[in-house]
C-alpha positions as CSV (number, residue, x, y, z in Angstrom):
1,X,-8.6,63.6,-1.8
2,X,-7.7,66.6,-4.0
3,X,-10.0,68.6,-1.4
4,X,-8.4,67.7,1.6
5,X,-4.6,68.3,0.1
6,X,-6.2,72.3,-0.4
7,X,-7.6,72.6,3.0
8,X,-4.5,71.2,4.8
9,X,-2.2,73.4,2.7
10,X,-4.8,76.3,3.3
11,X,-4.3,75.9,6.8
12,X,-0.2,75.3,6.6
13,X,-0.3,78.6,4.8
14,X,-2.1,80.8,7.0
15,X,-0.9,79.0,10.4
16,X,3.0,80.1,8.8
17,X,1.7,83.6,7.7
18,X,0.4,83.9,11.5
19,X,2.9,83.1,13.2
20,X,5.5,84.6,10.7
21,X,8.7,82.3,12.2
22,X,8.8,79.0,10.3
23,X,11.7,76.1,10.2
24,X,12.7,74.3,6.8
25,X,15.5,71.6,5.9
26,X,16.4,68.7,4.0
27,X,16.4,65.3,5.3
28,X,16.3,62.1,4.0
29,X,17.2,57.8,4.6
30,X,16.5,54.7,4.0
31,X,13.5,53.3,2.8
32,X,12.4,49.7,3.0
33,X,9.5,49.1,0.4
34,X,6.7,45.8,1.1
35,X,4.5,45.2,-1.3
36,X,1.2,42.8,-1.5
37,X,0.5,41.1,-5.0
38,X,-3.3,39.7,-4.5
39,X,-2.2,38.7,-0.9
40,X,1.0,37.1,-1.2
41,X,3.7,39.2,0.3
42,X,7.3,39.8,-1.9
43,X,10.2,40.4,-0.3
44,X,11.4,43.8,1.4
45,X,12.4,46.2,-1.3
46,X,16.2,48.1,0.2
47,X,16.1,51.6,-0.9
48,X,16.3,55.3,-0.3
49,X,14.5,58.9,0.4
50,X,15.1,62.5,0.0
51,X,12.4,65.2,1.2
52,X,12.4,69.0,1.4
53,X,9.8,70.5,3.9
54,X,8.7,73.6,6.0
55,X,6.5,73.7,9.4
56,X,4.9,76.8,11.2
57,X,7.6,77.6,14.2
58,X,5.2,78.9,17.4
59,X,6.6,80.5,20.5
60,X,5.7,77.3,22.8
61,X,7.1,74.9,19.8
62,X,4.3,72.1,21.2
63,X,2.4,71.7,18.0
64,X,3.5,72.9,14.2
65,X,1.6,71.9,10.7
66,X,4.0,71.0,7.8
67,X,4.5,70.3,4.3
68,X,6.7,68.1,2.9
69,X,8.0,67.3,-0.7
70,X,10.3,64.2,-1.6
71,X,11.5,61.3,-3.9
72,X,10.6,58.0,-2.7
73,X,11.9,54.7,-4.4
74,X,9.1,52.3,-3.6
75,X,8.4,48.9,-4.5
76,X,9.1,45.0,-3.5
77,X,12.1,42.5,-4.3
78,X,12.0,38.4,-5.3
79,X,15.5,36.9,-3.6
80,X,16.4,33.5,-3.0
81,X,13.2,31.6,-5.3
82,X,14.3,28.6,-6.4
83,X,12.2,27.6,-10.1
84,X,11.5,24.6,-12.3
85,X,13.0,25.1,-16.1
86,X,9.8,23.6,-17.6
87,X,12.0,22.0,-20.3
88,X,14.7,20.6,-18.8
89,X,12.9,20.1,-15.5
90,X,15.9,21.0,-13.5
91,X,15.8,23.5,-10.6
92,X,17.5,27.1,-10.9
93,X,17.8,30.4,-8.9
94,X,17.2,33.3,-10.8
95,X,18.9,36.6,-9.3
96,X,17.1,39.2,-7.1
97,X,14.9,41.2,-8.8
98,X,13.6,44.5,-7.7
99,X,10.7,46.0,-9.1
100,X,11.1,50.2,-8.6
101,X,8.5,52.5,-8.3
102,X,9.8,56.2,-8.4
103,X,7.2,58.6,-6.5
104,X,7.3,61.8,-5.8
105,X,5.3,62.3,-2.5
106,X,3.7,65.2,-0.8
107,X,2.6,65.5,2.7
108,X,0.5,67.8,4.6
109,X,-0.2,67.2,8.5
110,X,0.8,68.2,12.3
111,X,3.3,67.1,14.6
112,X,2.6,67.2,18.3
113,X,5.6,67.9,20.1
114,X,7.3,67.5,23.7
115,X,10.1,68.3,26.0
116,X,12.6,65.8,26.7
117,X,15.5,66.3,30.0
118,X,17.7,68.2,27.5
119,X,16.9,71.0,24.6
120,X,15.7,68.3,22.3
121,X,11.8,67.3,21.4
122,X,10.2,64.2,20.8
123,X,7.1,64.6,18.6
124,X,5.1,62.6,16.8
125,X,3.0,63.3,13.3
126,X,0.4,62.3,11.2
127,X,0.0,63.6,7.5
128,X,-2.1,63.3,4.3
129,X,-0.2,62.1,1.3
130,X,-0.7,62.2,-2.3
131,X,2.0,60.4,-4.9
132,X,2.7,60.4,-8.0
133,X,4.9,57.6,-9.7
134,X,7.7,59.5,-12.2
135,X,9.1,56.3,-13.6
136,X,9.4,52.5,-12.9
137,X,11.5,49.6,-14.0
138,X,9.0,47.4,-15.3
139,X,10.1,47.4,-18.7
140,X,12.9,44.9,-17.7
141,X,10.3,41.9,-17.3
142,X,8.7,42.3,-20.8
143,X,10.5,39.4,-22.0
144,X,10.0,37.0,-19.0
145,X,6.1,38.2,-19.9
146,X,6.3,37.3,-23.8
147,X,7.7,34.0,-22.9
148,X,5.3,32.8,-20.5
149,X,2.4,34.9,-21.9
150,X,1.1,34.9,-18.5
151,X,1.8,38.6,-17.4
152,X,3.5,36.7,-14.0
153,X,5.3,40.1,-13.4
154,X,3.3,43.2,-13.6
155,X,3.5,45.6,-16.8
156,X,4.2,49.6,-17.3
157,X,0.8,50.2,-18.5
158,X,-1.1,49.4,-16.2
159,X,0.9,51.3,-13.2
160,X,-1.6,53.9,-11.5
161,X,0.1,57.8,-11.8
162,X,-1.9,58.9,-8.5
163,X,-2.2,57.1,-5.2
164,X,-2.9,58.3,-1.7
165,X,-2.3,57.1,1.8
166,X,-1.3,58.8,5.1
167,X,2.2,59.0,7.3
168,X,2.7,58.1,10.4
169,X,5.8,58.4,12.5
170,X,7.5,60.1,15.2
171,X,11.2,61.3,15.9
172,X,13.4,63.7,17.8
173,X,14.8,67.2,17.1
174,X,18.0,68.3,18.1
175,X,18.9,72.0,18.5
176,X,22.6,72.3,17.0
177,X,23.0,76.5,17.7
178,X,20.1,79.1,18.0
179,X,19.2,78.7,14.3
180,X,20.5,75.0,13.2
181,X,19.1,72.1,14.4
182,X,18.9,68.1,12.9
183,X,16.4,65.8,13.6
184,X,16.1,61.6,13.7
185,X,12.9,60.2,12.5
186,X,11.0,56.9,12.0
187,X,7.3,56.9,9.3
188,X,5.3,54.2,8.3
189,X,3.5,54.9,4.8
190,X,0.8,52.8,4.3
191,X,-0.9,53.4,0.8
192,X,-4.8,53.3,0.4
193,X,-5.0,53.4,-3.5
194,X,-3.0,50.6,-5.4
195,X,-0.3,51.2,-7.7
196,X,-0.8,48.8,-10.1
197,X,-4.5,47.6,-11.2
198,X,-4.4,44.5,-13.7
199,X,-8.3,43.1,-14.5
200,X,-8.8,39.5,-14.9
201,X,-8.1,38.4,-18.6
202,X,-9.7,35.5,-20.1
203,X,-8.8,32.9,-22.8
204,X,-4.8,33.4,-22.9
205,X,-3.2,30.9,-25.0
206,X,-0.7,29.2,-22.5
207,X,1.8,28.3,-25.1
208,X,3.6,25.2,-22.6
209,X,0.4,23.5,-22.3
210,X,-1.1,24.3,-25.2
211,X,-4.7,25.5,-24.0
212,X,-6.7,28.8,-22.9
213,X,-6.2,30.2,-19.5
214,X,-7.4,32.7,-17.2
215,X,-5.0,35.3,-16.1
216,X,-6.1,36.1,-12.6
217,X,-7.0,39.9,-11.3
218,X,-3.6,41.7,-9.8
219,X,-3.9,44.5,-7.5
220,X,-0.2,45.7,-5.9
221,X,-0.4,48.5,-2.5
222,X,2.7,49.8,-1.1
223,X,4.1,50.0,2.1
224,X,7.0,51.9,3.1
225,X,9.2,52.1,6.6
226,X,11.5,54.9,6.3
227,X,14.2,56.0,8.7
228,X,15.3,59.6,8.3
229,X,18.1,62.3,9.7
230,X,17.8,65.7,8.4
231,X,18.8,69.0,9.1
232,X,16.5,71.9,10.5
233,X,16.8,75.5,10.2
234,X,15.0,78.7,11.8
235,X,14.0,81.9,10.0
236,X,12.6,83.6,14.1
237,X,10.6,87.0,13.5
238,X,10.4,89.1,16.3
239,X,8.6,91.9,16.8
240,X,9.7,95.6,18.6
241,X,7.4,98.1,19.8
């Protein structure tokens, strides 16, 4: 993976030092995180984006390679579950919780680009990306897991730092003045590495029924959907004999 970050960026580097022009801008959305425990699906995770990023700028603007930086708030959410109190027996709601992941994300890839009626372009791109979780929340369920003792919610040590998975997307860019543009954008962001790894553990005193249990394996991928406005600016070189 670590390979194919260098010879993307290699590329990025010398398409940009080629071609000299380049664009560059902020942009940034909302995010809606998915995430998979073992197979069953939690609920959509509501949060947000922010990404800096550069692209080669040719004179035909069909086809640019790019590099992007950002913060991504991933993750999943449990709304509206309904539970047993195993004392009382009585049913209760207990409120949404959100389980963060705080990545920073890097992306290296191409964008394929074409003319619309207007001065616009609709493109669409494809990109390598490699994370790397800065923080989460997962500190906030330690309790629920020392009174159950059944790890039901996962647990900051066992988060995974690195993961990798690819963008995919498309959008449209705007030209505001000769320099200034913005742009509208839509990426999925599948993940290929899990997040969290949690091994089966055997022989866990399961203090309601008073017997030895078997905490099953956990694995947890995300998925992100991310919907995105920016701003674009041009640095143009041009050369005089």
């Amino acid at each position: 993976m670590k390979k194919v970050l260098i010879v993307l960026l290699s590329l990025m580097a010398a398409a940009t030092t080629e071609a000299q022009s380049f664009a560059f801008g902020l942009k940034g959305g909302l995010t809606i995180g998915v995430q998979q425990w073992n197979a069953f699906e939690r609920d959509p995770l509501f949060s947000y984006h922010g990404i800096a990023y550069i692209e080669s700028l040719e004179a035909t603007n069909a086809f640019s390679v790019f590099a992007q930086l950002g913060y991504h708030v991933k993750g999943s959410a449990i709304r509206n579950r309904n539970f047993i109190d195993r004392f009382t027996g009585e049913p209760f709601r207990l409120p949404v919780q959100k389980f963060l992941f705080n990545n920073l994300s890097l992306v290296l890839g191409g964008k394929q680009k074409f003319s619309t009626a207007g001065d616009g372009r609709f493109y669409y791109l494809f990109g390598i990306r490699g994370d790397y979780n800065l923080s989460n929340n997962l500190d906030e369920y330690k309790t629920l897991n020392e009174a159950s003792n059944t790890l039901v919610f996962p647990v900051p040590e066992l988060v995974q730092k690195w993961t990798y998975g690819v963008t995919v997307g498309g959008g449209l860019e705007l030209p505001f003045s000769e320099l200034v543009g913005g742009l509208v954008e839509f990426t999925v962001n599948p993940d290929f590495a899990a997040q969290y790894k949690q091994p089966t553990i055997p022989n866990v005193y399961d203090p309601f029924r008073g017997t030895t249990r078997t905490i099953q394996e956990k694995i947890i991928r995300n998925i992100t959907f991310e919907l995105t406005v920016g701003l674009r600016f041009l640095r143009i070189v041009e050369y005089v004999d």
